[in-house]
ChimeraX commands (.cxc) that place a marker at each C-alpha (Angstrom):
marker #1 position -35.99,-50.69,11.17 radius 0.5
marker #1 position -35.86,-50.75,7.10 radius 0.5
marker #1 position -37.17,-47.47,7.47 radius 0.5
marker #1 position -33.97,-46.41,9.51 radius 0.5
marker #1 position -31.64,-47.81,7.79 radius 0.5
marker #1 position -32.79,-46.29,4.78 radius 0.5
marker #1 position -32.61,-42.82,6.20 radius 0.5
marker #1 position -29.19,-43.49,7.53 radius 0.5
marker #1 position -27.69,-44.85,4.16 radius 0.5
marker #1 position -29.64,-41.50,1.65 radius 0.5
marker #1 position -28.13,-39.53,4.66 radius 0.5
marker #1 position -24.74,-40.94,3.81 radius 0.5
marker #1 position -24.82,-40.70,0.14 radius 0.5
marker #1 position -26.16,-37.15,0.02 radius 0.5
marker #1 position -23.07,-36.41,2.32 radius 0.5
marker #1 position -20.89,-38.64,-0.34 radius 0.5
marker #1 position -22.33,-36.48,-3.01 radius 0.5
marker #1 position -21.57,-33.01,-0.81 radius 0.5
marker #1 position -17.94,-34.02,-0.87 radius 0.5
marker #1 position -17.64,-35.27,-4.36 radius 0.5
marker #1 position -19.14,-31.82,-5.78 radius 0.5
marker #1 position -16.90,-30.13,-8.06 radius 0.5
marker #1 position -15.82,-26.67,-6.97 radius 0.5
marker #1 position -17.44,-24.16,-8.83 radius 0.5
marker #1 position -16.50,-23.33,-11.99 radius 0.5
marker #1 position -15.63,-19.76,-11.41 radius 0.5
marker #1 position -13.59,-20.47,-8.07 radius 0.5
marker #1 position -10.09,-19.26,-8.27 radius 0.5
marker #1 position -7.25,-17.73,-6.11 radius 0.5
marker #1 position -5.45,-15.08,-7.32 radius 0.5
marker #1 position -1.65,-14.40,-5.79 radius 0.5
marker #1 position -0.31,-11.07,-5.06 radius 0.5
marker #1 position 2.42,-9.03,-3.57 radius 0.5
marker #1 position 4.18,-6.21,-3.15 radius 0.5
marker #1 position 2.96,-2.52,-1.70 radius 0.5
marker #1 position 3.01,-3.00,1.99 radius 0.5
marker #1 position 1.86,0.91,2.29 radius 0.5
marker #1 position -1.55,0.47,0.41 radius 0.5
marker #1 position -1.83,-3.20,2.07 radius 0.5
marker #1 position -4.80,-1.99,4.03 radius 0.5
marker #1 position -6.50,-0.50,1.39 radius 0.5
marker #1 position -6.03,-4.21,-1.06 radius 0.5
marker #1 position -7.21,-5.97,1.70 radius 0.5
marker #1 position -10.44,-4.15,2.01 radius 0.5
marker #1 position -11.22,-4.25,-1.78 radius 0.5
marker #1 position -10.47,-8.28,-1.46 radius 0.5
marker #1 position -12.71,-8.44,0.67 radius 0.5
marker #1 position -15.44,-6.45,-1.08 radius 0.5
marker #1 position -14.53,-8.12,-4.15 radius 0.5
marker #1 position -15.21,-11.15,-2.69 radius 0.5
marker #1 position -18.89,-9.85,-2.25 radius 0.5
marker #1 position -19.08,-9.63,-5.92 radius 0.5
marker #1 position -17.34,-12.71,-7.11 radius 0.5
marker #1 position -17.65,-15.49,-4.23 radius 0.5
marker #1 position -15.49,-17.46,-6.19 radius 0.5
marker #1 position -12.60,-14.98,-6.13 radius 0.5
marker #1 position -9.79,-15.78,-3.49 radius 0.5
marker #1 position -6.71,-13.75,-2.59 radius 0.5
marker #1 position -3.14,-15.20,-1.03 radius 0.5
marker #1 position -1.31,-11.36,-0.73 radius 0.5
marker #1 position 2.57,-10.86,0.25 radius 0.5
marker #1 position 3.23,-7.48,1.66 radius 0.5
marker #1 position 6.74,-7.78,0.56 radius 0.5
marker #1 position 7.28,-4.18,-1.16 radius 0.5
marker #1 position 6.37,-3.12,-4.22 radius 0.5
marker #1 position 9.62,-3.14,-6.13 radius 0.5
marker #1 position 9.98,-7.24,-4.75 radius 0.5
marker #1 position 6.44,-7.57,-6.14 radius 0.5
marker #1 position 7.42,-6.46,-9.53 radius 0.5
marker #1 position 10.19,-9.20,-9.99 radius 0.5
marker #1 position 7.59,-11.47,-8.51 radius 0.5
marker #1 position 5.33,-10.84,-11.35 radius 0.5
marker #1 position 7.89,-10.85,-13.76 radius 0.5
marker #1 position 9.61,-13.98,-12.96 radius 0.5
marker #1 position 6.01,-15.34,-12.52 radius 0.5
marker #1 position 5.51,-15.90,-8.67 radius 0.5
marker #1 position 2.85,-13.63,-9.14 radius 0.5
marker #1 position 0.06,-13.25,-11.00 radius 0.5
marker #1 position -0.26,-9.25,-9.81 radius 0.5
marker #1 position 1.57,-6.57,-7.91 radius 0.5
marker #1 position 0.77,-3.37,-5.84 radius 0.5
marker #1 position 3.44,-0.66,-6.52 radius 0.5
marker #1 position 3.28,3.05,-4.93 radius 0.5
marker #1 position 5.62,4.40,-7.54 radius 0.5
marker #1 position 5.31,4.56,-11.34 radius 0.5
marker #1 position 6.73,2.26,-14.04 radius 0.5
marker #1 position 10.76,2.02,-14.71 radius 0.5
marker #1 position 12.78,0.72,-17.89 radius 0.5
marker #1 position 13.92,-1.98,-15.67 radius 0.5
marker #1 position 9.80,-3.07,-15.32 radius 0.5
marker #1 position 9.68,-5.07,-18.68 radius 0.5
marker #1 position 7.41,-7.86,-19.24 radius 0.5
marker #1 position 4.45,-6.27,-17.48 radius 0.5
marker #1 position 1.54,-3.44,-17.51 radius 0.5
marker #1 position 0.90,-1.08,-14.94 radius 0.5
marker #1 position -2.93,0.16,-14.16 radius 0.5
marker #1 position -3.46,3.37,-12.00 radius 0.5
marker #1 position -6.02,2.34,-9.69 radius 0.5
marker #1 position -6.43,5.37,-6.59 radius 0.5
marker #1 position -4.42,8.42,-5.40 radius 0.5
marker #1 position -2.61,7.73,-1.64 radius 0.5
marker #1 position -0.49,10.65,0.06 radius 0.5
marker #1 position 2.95,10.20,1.42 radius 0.5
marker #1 position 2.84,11.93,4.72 radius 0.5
marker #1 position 5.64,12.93,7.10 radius 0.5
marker #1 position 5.50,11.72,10.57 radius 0.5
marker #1 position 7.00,12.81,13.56 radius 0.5
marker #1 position 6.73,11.72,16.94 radius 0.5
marker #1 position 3.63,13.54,18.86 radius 0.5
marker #1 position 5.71,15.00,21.36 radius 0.5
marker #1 position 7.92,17.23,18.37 radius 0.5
marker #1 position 5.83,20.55,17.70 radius 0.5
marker #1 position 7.22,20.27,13.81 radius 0.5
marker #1 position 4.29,21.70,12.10 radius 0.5
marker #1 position 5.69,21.91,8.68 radius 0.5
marker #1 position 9.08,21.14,6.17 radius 0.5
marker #1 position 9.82,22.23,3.24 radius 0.5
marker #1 position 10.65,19.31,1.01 radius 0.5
marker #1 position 14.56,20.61,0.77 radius 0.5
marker #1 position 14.59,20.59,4.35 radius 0.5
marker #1 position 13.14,16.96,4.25 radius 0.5
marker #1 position 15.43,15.70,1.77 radius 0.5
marker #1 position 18.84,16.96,3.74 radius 0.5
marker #1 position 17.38,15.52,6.76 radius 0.5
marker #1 position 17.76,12.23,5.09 radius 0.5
marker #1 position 20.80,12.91,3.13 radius 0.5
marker #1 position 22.42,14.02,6.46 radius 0.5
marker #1 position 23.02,17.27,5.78 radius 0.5
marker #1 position 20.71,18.36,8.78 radius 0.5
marker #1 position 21.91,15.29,11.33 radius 0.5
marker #1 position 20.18,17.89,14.54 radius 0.5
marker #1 position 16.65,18.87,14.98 radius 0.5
marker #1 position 18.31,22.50,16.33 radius 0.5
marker #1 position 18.57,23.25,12.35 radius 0.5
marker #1 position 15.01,22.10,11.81 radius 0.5
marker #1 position 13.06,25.41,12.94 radius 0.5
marker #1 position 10.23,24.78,14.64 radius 0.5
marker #1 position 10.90,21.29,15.92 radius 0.5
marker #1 position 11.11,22.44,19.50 radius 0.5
marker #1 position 14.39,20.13,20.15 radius 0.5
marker #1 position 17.87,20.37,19.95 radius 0.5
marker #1 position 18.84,16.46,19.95 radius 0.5
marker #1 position 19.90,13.68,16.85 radius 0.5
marker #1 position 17.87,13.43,14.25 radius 0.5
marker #1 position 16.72,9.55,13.82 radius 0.5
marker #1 position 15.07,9.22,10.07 radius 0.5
marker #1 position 13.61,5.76,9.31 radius 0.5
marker #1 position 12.70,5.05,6.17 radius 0.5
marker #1 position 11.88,2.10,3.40 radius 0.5
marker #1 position 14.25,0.16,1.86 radius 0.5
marker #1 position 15.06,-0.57,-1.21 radius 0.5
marker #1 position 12.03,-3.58,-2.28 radius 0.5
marker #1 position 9.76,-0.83,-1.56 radius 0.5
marker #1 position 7.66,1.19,-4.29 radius 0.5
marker #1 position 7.42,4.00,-1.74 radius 0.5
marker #1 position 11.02,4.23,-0.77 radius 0.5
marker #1 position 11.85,4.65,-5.10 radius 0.5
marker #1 position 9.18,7.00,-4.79 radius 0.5
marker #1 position 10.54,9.10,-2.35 radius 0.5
marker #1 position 14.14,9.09,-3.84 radius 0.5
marker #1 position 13.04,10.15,-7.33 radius 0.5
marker #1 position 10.53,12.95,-5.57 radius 0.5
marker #1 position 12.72,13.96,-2.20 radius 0.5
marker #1 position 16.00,12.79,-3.11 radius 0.5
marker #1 position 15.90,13.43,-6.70 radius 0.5
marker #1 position 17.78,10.47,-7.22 radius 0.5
marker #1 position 20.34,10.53,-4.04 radius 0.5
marker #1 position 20.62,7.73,-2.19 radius 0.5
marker #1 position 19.42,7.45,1.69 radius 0.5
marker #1 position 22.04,8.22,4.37 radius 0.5
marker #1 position 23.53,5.58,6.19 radius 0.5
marker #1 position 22.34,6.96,9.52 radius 0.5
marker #1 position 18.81,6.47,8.17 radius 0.5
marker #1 position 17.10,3.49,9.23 radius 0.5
marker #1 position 15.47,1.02,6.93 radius 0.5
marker #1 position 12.64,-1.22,7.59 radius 0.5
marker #1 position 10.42,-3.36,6.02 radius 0.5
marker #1 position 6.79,-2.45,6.02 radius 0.5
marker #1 position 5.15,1.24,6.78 radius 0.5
marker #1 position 3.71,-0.03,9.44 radius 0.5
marker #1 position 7.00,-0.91,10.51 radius 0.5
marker #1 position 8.09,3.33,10.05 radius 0.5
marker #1 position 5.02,3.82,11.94 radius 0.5
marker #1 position 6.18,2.27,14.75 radius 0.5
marker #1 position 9.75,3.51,14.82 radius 0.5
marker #1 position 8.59,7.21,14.73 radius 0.5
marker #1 position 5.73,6.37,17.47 radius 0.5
marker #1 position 8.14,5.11,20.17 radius 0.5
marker #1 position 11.41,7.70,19.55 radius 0.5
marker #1 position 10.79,11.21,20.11 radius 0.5
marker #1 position 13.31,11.97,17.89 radius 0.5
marker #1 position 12.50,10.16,15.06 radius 0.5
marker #1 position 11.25,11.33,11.12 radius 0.5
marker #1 position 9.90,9.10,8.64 radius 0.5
marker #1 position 7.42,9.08,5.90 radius 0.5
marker #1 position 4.53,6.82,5.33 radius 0.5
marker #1 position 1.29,6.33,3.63 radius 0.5
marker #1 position -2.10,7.80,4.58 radius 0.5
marker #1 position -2.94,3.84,6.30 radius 0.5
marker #1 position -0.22,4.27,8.43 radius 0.5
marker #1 position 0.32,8.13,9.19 radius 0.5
marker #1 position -2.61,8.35,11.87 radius 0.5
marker #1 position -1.36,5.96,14.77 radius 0.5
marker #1 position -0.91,6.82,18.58 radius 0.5
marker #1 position 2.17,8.91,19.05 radius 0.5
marker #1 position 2.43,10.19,14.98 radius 0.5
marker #1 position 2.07,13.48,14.07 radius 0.5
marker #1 position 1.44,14.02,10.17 radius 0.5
marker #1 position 3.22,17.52,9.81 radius 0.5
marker #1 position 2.50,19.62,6.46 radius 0.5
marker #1 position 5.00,19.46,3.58 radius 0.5
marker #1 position 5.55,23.00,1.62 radius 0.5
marker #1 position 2.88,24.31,3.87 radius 0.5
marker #1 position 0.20,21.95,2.43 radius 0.5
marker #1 position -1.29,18.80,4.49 radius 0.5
marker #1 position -1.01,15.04,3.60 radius 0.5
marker #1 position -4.87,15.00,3.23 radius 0.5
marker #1 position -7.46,13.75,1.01 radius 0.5
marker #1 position -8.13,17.13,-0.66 radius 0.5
marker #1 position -4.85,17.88,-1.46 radius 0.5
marker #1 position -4.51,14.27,-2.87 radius 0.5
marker #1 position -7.23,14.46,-4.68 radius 0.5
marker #1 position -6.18,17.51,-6.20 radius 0.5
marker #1 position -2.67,16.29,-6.50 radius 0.5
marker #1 position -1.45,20.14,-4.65 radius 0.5
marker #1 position 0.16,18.08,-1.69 radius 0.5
marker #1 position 3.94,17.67,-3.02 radius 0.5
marker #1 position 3.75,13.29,-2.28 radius 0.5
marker #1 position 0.25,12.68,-3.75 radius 0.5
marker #1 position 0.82,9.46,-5.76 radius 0.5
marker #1 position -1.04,6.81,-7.72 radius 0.5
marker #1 position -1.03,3.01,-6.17 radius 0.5
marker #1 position -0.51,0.86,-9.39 radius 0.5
marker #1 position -1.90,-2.54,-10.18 radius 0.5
marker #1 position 0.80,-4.96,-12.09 radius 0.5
marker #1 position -0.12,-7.62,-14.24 radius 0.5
marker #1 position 2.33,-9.37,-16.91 radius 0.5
marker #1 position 2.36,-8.09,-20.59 radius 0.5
marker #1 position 1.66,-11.78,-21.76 radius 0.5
marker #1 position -1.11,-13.52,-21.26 radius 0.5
marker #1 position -2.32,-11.86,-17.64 radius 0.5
marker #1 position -4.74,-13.99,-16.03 radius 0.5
marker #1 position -8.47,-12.80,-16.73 radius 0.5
marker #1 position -9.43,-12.51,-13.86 radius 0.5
marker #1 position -7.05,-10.18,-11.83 radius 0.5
marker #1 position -7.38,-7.95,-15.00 radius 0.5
marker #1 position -11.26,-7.95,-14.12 radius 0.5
marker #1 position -10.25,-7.27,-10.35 radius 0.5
marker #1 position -8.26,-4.14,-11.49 radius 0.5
marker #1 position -11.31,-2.88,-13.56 radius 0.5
marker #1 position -13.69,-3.24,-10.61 radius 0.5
marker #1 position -11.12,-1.20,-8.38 radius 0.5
marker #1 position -10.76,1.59,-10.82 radius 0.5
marker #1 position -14.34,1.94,-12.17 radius 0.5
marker #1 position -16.91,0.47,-9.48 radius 0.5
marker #1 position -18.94,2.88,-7.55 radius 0.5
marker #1 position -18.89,-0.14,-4.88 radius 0.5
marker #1 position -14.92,0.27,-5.15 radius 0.5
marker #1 position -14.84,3.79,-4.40 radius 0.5
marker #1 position -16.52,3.67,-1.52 radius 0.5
marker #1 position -14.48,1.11,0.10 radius 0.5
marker #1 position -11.31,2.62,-0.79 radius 0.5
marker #1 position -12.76,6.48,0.39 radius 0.5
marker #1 position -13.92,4.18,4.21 radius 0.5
marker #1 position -10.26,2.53,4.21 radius 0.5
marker #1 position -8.25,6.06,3.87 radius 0.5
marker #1 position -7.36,6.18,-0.04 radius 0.5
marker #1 position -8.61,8.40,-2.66 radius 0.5
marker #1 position -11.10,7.44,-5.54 radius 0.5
marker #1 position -9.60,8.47,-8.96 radius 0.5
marker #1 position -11.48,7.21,-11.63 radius 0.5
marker #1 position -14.53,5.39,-9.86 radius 0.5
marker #1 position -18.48,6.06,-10.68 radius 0.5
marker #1 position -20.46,7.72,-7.86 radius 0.5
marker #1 position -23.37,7.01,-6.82 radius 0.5
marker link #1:1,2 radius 0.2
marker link #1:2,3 radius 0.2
marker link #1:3,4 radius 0.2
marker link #1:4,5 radius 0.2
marker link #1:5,6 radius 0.2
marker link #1:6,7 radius 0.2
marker link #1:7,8 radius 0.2
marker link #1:8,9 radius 0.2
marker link #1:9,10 radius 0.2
marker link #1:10,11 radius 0.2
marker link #1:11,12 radius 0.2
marker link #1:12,13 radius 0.2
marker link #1:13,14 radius 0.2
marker link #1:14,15 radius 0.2
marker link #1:15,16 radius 0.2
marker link #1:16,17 radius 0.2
marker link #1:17,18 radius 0.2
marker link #1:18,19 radius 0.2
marker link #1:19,20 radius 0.2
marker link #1:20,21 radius 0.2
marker link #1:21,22 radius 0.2
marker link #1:22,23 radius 0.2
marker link #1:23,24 radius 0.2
marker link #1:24,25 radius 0.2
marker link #1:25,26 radius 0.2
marker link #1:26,27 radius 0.2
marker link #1:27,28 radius 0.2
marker link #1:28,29 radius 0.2
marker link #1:29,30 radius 0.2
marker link #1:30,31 radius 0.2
marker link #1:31,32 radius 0.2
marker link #1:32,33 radius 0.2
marker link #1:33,34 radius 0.2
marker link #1:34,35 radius 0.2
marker link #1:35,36 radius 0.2
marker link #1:36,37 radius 0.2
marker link #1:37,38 radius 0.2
marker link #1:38,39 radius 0.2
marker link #1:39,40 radius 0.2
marker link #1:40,41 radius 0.2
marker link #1:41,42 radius 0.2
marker link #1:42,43 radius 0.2
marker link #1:43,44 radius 0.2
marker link #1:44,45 radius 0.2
marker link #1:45,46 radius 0.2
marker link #1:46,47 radius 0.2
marker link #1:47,48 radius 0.2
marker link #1:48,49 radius 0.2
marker link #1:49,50 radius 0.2
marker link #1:50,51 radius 0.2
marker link #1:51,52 radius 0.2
marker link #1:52,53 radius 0.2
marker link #1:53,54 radius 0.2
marker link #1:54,55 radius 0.2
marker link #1:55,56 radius 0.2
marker link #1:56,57 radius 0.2
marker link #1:57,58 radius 0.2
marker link #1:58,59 radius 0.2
marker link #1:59,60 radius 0.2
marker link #1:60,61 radius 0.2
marker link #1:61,62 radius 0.2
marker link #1:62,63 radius 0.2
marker link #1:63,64 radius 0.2
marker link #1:64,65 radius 0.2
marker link #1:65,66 radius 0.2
marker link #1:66,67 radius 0.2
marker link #1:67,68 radius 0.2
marker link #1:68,69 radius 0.2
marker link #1:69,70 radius 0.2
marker link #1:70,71 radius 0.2
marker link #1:71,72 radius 0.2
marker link #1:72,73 radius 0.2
marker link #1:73,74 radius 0.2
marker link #1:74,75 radius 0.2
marker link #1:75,76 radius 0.2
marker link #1:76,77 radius 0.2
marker link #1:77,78 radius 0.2
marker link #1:78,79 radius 0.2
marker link #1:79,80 radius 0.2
marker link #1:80,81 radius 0.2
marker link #1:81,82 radius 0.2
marker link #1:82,83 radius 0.2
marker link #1:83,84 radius 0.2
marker link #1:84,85 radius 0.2
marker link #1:85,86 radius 0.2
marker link #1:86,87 radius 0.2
marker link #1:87,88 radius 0.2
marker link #1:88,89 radius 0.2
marker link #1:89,90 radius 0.2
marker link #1:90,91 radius 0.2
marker link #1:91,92 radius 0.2
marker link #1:92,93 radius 0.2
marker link #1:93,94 radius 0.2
marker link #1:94,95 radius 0.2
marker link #1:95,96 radius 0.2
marker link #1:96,97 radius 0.2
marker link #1:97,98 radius 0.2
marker link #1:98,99 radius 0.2
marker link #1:99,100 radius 0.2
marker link #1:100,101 radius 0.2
marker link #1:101,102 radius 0.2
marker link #1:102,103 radius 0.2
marker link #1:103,104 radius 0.2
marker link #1:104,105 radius 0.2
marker link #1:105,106 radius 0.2
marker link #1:106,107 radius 0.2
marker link #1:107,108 radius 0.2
marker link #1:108,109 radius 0.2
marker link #1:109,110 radius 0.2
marker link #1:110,111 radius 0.2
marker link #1:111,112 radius 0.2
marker link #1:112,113 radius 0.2
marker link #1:113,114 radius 0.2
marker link #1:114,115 radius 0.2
marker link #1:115,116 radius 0.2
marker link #1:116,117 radius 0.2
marker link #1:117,118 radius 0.2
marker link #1:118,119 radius 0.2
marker link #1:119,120 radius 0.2
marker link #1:120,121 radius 0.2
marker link #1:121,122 radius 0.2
marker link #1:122,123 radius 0.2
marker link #1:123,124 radius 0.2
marker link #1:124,125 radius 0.2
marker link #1:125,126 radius 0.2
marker link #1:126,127 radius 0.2
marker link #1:127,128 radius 0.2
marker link #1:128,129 radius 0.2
marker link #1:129,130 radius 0.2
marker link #1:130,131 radius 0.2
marker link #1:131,132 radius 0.2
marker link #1:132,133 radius 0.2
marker link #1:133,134 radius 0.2
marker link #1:134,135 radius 0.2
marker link #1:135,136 radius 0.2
marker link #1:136,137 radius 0.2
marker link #1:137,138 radius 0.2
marker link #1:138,139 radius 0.2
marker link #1:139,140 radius 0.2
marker link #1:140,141 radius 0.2
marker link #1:141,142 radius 0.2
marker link #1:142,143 radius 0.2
marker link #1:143,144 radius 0.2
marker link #1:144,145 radius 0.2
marker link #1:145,146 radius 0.2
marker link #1:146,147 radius 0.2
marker link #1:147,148 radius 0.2
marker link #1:148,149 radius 0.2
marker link #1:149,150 radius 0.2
marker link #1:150,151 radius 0.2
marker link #1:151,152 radius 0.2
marker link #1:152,153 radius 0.2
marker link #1:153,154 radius 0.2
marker link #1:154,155 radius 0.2
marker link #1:155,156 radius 0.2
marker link #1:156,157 radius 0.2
marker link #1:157,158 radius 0.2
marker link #1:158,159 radius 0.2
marker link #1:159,160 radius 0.2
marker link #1:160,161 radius 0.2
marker link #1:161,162 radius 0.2
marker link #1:162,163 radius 0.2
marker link #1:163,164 radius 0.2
marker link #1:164,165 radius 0.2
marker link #1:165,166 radius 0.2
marker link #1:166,167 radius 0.2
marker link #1:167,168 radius 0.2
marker link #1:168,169 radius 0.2
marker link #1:169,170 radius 0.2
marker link #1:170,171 radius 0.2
marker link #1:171,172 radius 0.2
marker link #1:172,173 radius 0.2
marker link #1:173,174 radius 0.2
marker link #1:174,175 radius 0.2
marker link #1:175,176 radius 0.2
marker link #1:176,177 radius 0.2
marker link #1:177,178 radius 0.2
marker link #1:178,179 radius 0.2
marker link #1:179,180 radius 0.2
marker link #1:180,181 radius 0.2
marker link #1:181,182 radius 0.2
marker link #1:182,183 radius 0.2
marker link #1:183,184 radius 0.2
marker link #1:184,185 radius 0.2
marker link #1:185,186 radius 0.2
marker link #1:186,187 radius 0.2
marker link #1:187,188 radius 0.2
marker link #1:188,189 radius 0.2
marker link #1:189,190 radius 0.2
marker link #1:190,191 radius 0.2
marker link #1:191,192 radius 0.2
marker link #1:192,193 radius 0.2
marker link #1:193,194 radius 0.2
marker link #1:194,195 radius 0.2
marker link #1:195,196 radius 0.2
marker link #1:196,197 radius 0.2
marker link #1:197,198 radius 0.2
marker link #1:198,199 radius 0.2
marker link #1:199,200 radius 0.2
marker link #1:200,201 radius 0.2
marker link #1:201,202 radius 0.2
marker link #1:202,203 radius 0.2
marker link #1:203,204 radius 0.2
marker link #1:204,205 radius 0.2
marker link #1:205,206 radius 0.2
marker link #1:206,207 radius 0.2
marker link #1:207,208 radius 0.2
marker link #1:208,209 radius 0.2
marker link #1:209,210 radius 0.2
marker link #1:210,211 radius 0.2
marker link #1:211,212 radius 0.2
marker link #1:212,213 radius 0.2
marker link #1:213,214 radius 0.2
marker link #1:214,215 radius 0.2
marker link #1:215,216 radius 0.2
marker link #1:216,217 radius 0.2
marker link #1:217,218 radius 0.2
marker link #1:218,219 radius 0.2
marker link #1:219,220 radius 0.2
marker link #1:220,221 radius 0.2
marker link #1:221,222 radius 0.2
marker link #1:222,223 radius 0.2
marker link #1:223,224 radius 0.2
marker link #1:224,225 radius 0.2
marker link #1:225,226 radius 0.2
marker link #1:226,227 radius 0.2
marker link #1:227,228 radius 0.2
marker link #1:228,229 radius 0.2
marker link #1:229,230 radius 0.2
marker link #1:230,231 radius 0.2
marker link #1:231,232 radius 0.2
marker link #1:232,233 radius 0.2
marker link #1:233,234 radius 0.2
marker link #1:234,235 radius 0.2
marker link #1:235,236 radius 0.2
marker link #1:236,237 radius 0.2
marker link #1:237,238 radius 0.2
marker link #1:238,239 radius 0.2
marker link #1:239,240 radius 0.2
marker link #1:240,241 radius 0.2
marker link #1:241,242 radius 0.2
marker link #1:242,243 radius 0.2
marker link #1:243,244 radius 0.2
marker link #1:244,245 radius 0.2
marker link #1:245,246 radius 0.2
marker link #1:246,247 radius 0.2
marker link #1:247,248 radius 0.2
marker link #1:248,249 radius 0.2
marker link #1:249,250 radius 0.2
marker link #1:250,251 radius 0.2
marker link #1:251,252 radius 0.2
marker link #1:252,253 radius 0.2
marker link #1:253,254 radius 0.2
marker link #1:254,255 radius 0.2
marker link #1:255,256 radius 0.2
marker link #1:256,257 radius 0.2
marker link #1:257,258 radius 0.2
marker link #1:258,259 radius 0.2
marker link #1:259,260 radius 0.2
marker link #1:260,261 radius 0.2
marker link #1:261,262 radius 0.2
marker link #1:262,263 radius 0.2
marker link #1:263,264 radius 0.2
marker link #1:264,265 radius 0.2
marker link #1:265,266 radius 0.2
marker link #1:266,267 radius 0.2
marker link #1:267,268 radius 0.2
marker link #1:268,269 radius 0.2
marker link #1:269,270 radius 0.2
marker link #1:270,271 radius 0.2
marker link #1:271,272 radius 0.2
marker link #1:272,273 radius 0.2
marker link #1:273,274 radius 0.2
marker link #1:274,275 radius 0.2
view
């Protein structure tokens, strides 16, 4: 019986002792938000990070990339994804390139579109071109519905300074939230246009079309020939970023380990080793 009870009671204090462990030392959660586009990709390298640094946690807001910016600056953040590059109105933090992503163009599957030209694109979201009759090849002679980003989104700045060339969306355009949100506007209207990166522009009912003749592909990413190639960029604040999402950053652009996750989730290596 003494024998038992004994048992029972080092039992209950090595339990005791489970629960009053400290956390280890190098456990830590980071916070994040912004680039819903490369979303897939961050999520992938979290969770290879992870791998590397158990300790290593990550909350992550998809909220766009321009909303992740402000979150970093006014400190809600401790990083940001962005899909476009660094503005005057960024101040207060450092940008890191960290892997190339395309931009496609996505139609619905049933449009034989094959190719635009990226004039042709940009009046078809001006509203110049409101009927895919003027689009040759398109196969249809109905509205044009365009859905795009708006305006907290990286990729949607992106695609005004690079389509647009500085113009501002049409109002017939419609504006969503997410690129997975595009994706799924273009998939269900046969008459709908939008653009969207590589994680998103392969769904049932999308067709990626060429742009200038050249497809939204790794190669031409890589090579940075297809017009949208672009960099994802890793946000930090200019004082005092934490250590540890700076080290996160590193990994991503330099790790062989990194590379190969980003190359099985759809992006483009940049800068990584290879092994």
């Amino acid at each position: 019986m003494t024998t038992r009870r004994f048992g029972t009671l080092a039992a209950a204090l090595a339990v005791g002792a489970l629960v009053a462990a400290p956390a280890s030392a190098d456990a830590k959660t980071l916070i994040g938000s912004g680039t819903s586009a490369a979303e897939p990709y961050l999520r992938a390298l979290f969770a290879g990070y992870h791998k590397v640094r158990p300790g290593i946690h990550f909350i992550y807001t998809a909220n766009g990339g321009n909303a992740g910016v402000k979150d970093v600056q006014q400190g809600r953040s401790q990083f940001a994804g962005n899909t476009r590059p660094p503005l005057p109105s960024d101040s207060g933090t450092t940008w890191k390139q960290l892997f190339l992503d395309g931009l496609c163009v996505d139609v619905n599957s049933s449009n034989h579109l094959g190719n635009i030209a990226v004039d042709q694109l940009a009046d078809v979201f001006l509203g110049n071109v409101p009927n895919w009759g003027q689009v040759p090849g398109s196969g249809l002679t109905t509205t044009i519905d365009p859905v795009g980003r708006d305006a907290t989104a990286g990729t949607y700045t992106f695609f005004q300074s690079a389509v647009l060339k500085g113009k501002t969306q049409a109002s017939n355009v419609n504006t969503v939230t997410s690129d997975g949100l595009v994706a799924n506007a273009v998939a269900h209207d046969p008459n709908a246009i939008g653009y969207v990166g590589f994680a998103h522009s392969a769904g049932s009912g999308l067709k990626t079309v060429k742009l200038n003749g050249v497809p939204c592909a790794p190669k031409y990413v890589k090579n940075q020939t297809y017009p949208l190639s672009r960099y994802v960029w890793f946000v930090t604040p200019s004082t005092n970023p934490d250590p540890a999402a700076v080290a996160f950053a590193t990994w991503i652009r330099t790790s062989a380990a990194a590379g190969r996750i980003l190359a099985k989730a759809g992006a483009v290596p940049a800068f990584n080793r290879k092994r």
